[in-house]
Residue, then its C-alpha position, 0 to 999 in steps of 0.5 A: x922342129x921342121x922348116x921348108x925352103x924352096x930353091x932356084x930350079x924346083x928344088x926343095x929343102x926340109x931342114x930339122x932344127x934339133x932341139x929334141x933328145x934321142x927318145x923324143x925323136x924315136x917317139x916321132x918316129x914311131x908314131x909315123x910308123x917309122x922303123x928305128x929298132x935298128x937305131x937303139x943300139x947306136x950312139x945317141x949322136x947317131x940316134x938323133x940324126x938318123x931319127x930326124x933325117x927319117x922324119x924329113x923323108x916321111x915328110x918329103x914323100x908322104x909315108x916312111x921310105x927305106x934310105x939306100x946308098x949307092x956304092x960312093x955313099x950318095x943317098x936314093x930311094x929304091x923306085x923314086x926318081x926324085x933326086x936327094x941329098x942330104x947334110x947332117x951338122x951337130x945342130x940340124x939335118x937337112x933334105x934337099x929333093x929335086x924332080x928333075x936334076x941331080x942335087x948336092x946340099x950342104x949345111x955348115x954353122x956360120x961360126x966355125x973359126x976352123x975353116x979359116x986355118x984349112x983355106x989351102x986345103x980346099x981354096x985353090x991360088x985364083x980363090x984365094x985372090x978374091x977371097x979374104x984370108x979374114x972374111x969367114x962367111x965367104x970361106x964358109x960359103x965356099x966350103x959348102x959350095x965345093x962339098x955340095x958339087x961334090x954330093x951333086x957329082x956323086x964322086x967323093x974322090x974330086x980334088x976339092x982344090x982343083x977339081x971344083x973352081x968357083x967362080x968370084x962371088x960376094x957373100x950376101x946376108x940374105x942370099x948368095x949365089x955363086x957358079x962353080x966349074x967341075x971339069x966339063x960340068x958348070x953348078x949355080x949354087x945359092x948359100x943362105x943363112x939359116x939357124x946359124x948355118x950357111x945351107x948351100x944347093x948345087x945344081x946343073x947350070x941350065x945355060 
């Protein structure tokens, strides 16, 4: 099941809610005239996820496209300059397009305890002051911020401590929207909730 949301910035999202089996999505994807030999071999894990994400794309664009990768893993479409990110979970895929500025998107359930135990590993000493050791959603939100600069950026490599510093935010149950700093670079991103998961956009600060 597909839902669209529209973001700050022109920026749209396509979310895949998986609730099919792997054949149910290959049968989709074949009456589109999506290509997915390529996946019968895969584990059905990745059968799932690679059927819906081909979906979203034939959605976004009109007609099935051929998904490439840059040599940092950061997806583009041959001859498009529309710019993609894209987030798998266990439960949704998600397609984030911009026409005009670089994007970074990231998808996470609103329910995973482990982020509390990892907080040193991705808050840097200044977020940990004005982010509760207990406050799950904003540890979940600010889990999403940093990976989602780091899709915008293109660069895997960036120390997700302090290479990404956000900005003091408060989660709110609708909309969040938060600033994060990548060297010279400043993001606003906006966090919202949906089927379980908190769904983050990164994009440029314009001021």
């Amino acid at each position: 099941m597909m839902h669209e949301m529209t973001y700050p910035g022109g920026s749209r999202v396509l979310v895949w809610r998986l609730e099919e089996d792997a054949p149910r999505l290959l049968s989709l994807c074949r009456e589109q005239g999506i290509p997915v030999e390529d996946l019968i071999d895969q584990p059905v894990k990745r059968q799932r996820e690679k059927a819906a994400e081909r979906l979203l794309l034939c959605q976004a664009f009109g007609h099935p496209v051929t998904l490439s990768h840059t040599s940092q893993g950061a997806p583009y479409i041959e001859g498009v300059t529309v710019n993609i990110s894209i987030t798998h979970t266990m439960r949704l895929v998600a397609l984030a397009l911009n026409d005009n500025d670089i994007i970074g998107l990231d998808a996470e359930q609103i329910d995973r305890q482990q982020v509390l135990r990892v907080r040193d590993k991705f808050l840097n000493a200044s977020e940990q002051q004005f982010i509760d050791s207990n406050d799950l959603a904003a540890h979940i939100i600010a889990w999403t911020a940093k990976e989602a600069v780091i899709k915008a950026e293109r660069n895997s490599a960036i120390d997700w401590t302090e290479g990404i510093r956000l900005e003091p935010f408060v989660p709110n149950s609708q909309e969040t929207t938060l600033i994060a700093h990548c060297g010279s670079k400043r993001y606003v991103l906006t966090t919202r909730p949906m089927d379980g998961h908190y769904i983050t956009v990164a994009t440029p600060a314009t001021d």
